[in-house]
C-alpha positions as CSV (number, residue, x, y, z in Angstrom):
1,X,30.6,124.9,60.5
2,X,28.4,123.9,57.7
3,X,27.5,119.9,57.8
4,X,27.4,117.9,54.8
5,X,24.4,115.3,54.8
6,X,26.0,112.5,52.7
7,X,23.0,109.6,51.6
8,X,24.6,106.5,50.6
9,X,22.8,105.0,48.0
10,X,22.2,101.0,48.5
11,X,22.9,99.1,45.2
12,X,20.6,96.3,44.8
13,X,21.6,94.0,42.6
14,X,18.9,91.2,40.7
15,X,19.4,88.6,42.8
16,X,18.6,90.3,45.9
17,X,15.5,91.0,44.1
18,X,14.6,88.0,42.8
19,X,15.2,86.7,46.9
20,X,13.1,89.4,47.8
21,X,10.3,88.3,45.1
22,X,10.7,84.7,46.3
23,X,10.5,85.4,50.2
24,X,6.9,87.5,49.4
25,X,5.7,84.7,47.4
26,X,6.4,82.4,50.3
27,X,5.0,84.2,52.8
28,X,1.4,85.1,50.7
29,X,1.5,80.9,49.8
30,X,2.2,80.5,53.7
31,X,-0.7,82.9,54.3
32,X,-3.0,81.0,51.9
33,X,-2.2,77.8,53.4
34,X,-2.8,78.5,56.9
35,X,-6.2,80.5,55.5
36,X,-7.2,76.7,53.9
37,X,-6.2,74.5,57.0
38,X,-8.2,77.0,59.3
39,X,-11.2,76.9,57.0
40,X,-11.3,73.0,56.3
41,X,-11.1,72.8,60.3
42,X,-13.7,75.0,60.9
43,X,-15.6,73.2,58.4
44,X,-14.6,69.6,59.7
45,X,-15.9,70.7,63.3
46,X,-19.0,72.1,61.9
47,X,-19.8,68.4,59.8
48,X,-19.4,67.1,63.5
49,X,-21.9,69.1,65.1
50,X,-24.0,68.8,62.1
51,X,-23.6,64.8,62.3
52,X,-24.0,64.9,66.1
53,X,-27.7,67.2,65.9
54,X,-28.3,64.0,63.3
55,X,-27.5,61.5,65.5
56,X,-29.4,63.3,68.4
57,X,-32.9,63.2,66.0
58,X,-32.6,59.5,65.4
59,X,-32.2,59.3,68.6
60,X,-35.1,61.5,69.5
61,X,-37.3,59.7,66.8
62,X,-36.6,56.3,67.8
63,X,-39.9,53.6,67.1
64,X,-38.4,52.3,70.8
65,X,-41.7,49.7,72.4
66,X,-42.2,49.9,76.1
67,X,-42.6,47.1,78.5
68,X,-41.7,44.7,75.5
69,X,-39.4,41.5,76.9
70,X,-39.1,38.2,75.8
71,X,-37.2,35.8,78.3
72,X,-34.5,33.9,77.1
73,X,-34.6,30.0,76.1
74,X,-32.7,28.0,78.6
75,X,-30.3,26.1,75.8
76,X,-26.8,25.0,76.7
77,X,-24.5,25.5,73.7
78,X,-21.6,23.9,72.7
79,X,-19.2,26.1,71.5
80,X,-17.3,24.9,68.6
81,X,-16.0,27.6,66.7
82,X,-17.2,31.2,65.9
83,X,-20.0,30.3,62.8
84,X,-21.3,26.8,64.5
85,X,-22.2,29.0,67.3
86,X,-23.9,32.0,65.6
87,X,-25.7,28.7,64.2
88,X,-26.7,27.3,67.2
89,X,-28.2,30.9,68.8
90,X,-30.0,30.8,64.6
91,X,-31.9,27.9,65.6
92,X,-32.1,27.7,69.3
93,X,-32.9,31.2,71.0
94,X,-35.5,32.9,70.7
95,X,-35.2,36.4,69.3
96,X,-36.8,39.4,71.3
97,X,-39.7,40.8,69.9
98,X,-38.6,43.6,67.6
99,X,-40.4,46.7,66.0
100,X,-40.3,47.4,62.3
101,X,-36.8,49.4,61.7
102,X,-37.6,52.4,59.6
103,X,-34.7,52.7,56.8
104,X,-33.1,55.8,56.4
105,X,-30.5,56.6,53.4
106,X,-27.0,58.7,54.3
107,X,-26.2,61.6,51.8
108,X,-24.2,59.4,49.6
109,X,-27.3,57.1,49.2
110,X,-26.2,54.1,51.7
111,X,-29.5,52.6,53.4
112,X,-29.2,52.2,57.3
113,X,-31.4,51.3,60.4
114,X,-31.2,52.6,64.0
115,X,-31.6,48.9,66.0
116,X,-30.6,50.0,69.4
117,X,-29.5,52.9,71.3
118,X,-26.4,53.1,73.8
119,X,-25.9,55.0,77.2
120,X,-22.8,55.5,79.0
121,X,-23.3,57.5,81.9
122,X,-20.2,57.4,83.0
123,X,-18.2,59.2,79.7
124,X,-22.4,60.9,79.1
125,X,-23.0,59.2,76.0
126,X,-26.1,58.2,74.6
127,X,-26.6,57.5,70.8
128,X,-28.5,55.5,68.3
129,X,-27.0,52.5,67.0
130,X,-27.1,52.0,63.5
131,X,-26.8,49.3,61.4
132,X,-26.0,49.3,57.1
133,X,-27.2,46.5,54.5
134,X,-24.2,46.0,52.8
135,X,-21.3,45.6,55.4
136,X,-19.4,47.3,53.3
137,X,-16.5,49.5,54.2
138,X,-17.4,52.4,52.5
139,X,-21.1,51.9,53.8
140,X,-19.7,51.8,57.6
141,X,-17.3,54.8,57.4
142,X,-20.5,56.9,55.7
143,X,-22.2,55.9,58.9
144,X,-19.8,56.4,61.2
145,X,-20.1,60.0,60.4
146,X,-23.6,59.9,61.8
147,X,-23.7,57.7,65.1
148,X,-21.7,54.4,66.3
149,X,-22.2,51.7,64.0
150,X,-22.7,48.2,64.5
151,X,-19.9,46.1,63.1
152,X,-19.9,42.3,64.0
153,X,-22.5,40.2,65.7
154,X,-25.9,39.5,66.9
155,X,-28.8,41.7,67.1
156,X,-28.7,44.1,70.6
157,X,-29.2,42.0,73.4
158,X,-28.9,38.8,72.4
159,X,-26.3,35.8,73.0
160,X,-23.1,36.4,71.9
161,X,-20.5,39.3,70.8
162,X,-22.2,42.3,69.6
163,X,-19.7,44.7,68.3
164,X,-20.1,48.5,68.4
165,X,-17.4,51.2,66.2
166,X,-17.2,55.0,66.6
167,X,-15.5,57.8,66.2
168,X,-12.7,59.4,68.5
169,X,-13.3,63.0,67.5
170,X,-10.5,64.1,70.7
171,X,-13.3,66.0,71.9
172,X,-17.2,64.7,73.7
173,X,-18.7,63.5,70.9
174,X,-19.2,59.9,69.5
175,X,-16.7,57.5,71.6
176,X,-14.2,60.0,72.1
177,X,-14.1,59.4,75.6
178,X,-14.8,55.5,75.3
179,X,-10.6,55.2,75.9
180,X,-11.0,56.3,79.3
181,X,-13.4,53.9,80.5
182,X,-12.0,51.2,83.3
183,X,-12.9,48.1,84.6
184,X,-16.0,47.8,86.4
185,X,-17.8,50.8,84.4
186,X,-21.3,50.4,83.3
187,X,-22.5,50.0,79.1
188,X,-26.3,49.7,78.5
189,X,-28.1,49.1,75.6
190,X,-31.8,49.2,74.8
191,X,-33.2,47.5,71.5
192,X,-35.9,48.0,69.7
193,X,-38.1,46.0,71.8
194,X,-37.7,48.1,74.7
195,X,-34.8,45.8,76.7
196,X,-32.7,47.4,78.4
197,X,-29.3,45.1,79.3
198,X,-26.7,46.6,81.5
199,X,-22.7,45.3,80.7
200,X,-20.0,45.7,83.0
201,X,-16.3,46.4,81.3
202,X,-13.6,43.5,82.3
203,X,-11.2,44.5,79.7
204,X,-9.6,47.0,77.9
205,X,-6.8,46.6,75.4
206,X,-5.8,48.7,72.0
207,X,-4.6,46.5,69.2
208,X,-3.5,47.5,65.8
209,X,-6.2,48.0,62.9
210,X,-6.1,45.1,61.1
211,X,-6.7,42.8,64.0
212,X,-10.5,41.5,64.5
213,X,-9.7,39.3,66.9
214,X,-12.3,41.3,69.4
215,X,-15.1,40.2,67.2
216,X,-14.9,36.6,68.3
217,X,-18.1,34.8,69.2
218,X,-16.9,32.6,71.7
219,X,-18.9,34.3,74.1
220,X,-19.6,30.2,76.1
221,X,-23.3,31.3,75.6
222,X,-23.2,34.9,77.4
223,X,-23.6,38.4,76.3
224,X,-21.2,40.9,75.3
225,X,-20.6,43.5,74.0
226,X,-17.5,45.4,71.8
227,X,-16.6,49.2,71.9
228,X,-14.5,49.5,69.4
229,X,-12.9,53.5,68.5
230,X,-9.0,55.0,67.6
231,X,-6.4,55.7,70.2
232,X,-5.9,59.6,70.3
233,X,-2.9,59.5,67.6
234,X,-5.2,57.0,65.3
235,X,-2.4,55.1,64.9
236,X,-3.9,51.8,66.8
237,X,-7.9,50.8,68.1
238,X,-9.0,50.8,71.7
239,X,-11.0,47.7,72.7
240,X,-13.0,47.8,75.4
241,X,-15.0,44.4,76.2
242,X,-18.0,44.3,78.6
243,X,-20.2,41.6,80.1
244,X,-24.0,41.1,80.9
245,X,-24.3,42.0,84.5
């Protein structure tokens, strides 16, 4: 019996073919959009490890003095409010004997000094602190792409509330892991001079951005110190306070 082989012959009309066009141009943009987000994350995480060999060579090239302390002036300060007192430690402490800070300019021409350096052993951080000449917030966020930045305060070591920023990268680098510090962990910092001052965290607290209440000075004549970075979700800032020991 002889079998007839029938072929039946799809119509397509033009809408299926303009749906057709459509869902290829979607997935090609889809394609081409994943292609960008990959390549400005590979590039993002290589500016990082760029930024952290930086860092590293300040580090590496700091003009640090050895065996250079000055003791501090017994004063007893009355603590006022937060400018009589950064008054008060103006005219009545006496500063630590400090190297000449070599100025070094960012990329986008933003002048900056390494004054101090700052070890964590705890979270294995160690990085140069740096410090801008404008206090400016474009200046800071250029060099927080380099190495924590000092914010607010005195110089490194001395009386009062010196405040440290950095990044949370969600990986090692920077303060990262600065949120998982607790109570009781240690926070040194060496200046210029060759001081090295060990603080021991008491608090930790995130607030929202806008609130610089962390910067205070009402330290009642001790020294502290500030880490101040972003919750994972960058939504709010983790504070973490520490204490001379």
């Amino acid at each position: 019996m002889n079998q007839i082989l029938v072929t039946k012959k799809l119509y397509i009309t033009p809408e299926l073919k303009r749906k057709k066009k459509i869902y290829k141009f979607d997935f090609f943009l889809s394609v081409f959009l994943i292609c960008i987000l990959i390549s400005f994350c590979i590039y993002a995480e290589y500016s990082r490890n760029k930024n952290e060999e930086v860092s590293q060579e300040i580090l590496a090239n700091m003009n640090i003095s050895e065996d250079t302390t000055v003791a501090d002036s017994n004063v007893l300060i009355a603590v006022l409010d937060d400018e009589e007192q950064t008054e008060e430690l103006n005219s009545n402490e006496q500063p630590s004997a400090q190297p000449n800070k070599t100025v070094q300019s960012t990329q986008n021409g933003y002048n900056y000094t390494s004054i101090a350096t700052i070890n964590i052993p705890k979270i294995n951080v160690q990085y140069p602190i740096l410090e801008g000449t404008t206090g400016s917030t474009e200046e800071t966020e250029d060099l927080l792409k380099i190495s924590p930045t000092k914010f607010w305060g005195p110089e490194p070591n001395e009386v009062g509330n010196f405040c440290i920023v950095g990044h949370n990268y969600r990986n090692t680098k920077f303060f990262s892991k600065v949120p998982t510090l607790e109570n009781g962990d240690i926070v040194e910092i060496t200046d210029l001079s060759g001081k090295t001052v060990k603080y021991r965290v008491y608090n930790k607290y995130e607030v929202q951005p806008d609130d610089v209440s962390c910067t205070s000075q009402l330290t009642n004549g001790n020294k502290e110190i500030t880490l101040i970075t972003c919750t994972n979700d960058s939504k709010l800032r983790v504070i973490v306070k520490a204490r001379e020991i």
